[in-house]
N, C-alpha and C positions, 0 to 999 in steps of 0.2 A: 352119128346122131345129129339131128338138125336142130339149133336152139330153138324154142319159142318164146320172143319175144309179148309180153305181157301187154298189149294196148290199153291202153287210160283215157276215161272222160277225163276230159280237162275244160272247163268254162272257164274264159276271164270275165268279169261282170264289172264293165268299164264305161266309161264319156268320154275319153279319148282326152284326157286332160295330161296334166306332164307325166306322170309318175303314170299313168296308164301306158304311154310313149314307152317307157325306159322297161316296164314290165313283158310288155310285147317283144320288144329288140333282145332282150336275155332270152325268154320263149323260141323265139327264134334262132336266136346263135346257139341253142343246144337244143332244135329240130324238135323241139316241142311243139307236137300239133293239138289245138285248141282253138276252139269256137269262142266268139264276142256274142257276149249277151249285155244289151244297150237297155232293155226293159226294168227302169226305175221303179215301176210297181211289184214287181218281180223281187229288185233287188230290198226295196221298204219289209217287203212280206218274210223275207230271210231275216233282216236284221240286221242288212248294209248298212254302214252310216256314212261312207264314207267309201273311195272306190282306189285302186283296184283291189280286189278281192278274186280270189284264184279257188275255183274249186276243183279239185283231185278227188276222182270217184263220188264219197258223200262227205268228204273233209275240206270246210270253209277258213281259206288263207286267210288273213289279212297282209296287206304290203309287203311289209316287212319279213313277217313268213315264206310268201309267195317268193321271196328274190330267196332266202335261203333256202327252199326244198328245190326251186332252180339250179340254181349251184348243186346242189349234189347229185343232180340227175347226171 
């Protein structure tokens, strides 16, 4: 039997500020594939206040979140 692996939206919603840097590089070193969404208007109308914020499917991370749901991936 052949696994099927589960594919996931993943948006990071970043400016490429320091902790958007550190968000990415974890993203990356556990081959998490994810799209940058840079659109402030976009992230105002969600309820960003602040960035990075990680969304998985229709669940909005905040930071701190986002580095632990990383971690367990």
């Amino acid at each position: 039997m052949i696994k099927k692996e589960k594919i996931m939206e993943v948006i990071m919603y970043t400016t490429h500020c320091p902790n958007c840097r550190v968000l990415a590089m974890k993203l990356k070193e556990k081959n998490i594939n994810y799209v940058e969404n840079t659109n402030i208007e976009e992230m105002t109308q969600l309820g960003i206040r602040s960035v990075p914020y990680l969304k998985v499917e229709d669940k909005l991370l905040s930071f701190i979140e986002a580095l632990k749901w990383t971690r367990e991936q």
